[in-house]
C-alpha positions as CSV (number, residue, x, y, z in Angstrom):
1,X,0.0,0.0,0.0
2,X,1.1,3.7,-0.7
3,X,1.9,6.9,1.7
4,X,0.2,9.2,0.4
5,X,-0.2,12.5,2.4
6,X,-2.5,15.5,1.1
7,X,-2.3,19.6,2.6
8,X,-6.1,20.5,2.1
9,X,-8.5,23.2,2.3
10,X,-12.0,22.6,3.3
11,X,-13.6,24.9,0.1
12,X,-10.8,24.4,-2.3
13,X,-12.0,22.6,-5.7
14,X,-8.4,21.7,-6.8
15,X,-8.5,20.2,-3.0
16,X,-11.4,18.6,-3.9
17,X,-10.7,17.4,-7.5
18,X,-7.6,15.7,-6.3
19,X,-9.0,13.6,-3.4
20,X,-11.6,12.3,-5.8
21,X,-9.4,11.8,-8.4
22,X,-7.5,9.3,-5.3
23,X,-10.9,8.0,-4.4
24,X,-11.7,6.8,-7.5
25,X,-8.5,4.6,-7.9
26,X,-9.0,3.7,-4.5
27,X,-6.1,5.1,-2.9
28,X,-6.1,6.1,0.8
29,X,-4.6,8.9,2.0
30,X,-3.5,11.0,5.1
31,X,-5.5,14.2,4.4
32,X,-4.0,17.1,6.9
33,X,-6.3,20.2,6.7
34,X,-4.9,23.5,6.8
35,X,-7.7,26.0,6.5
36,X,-7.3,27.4,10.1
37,X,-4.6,25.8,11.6
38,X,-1.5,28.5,11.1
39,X,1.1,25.9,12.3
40,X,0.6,23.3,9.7
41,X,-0.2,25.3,7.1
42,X,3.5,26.5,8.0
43,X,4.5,23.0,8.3
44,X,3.3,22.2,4.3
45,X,4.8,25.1,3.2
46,X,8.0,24.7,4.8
47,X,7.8,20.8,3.1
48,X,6.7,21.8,0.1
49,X,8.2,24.7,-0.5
50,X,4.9,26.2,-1.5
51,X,1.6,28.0,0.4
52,X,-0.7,26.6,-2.3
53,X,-3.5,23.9,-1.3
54,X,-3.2,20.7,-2.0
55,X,0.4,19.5,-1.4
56,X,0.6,15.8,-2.7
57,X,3.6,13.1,-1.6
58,X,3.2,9.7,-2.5
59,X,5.8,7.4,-0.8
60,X,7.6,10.9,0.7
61,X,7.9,12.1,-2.9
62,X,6.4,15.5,-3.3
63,X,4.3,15.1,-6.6
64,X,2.7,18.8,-6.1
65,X,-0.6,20.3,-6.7
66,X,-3.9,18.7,-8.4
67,X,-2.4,19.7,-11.7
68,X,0.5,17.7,-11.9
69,X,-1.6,14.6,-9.8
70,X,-3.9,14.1,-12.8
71,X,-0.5,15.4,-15.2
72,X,0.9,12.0,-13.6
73,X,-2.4,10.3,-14.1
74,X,-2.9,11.2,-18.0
75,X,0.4,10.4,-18.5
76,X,0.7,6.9,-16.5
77,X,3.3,8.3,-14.1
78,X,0.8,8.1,-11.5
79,X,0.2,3.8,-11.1
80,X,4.2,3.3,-10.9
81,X,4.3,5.5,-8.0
82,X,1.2,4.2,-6.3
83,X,2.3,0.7,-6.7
């Protein structure tokens, strides 16, 4: 089974897209919300380099945002690293 670990907001469609984007492949996931709690919003950006919402790492590899999650899924980078 996969780490994966996604930085969310409660409102935030990209949030949103990428978790259902996880739940239809069936992937579980560590979601840490942000909206409201200053220190790990400060913790994600400090991993991530980044204050954007989400923040995806699969297996501690930082894949980025929902656009480069379904990037890796249109492209079939996505399985490989799930597996």
């Amino acid at each position: 089974m996969s780490n994966v670990v996604i930085y969310t907001t409660r409102w935030c469609p990209f949030c949103i897209r990428a978790k259902a984007l996880l739940d239809r492949k069936g992937v579980q996931y560590d979601e840490i919300p942000v909206d409201g709690d200053p220190v790990a919003r400060q913790q994600m950006a400090e991993r991530a380099g980044a204050t954007s919402v989400p923040q995806i790492w699969i297996n501690e590899q930082h894949i980025g945002g929902c656009d480069q999650l379904i990037g890796l899924e249109r492209s079939g980078g996505l399985e490989p690293l799930l597996a």
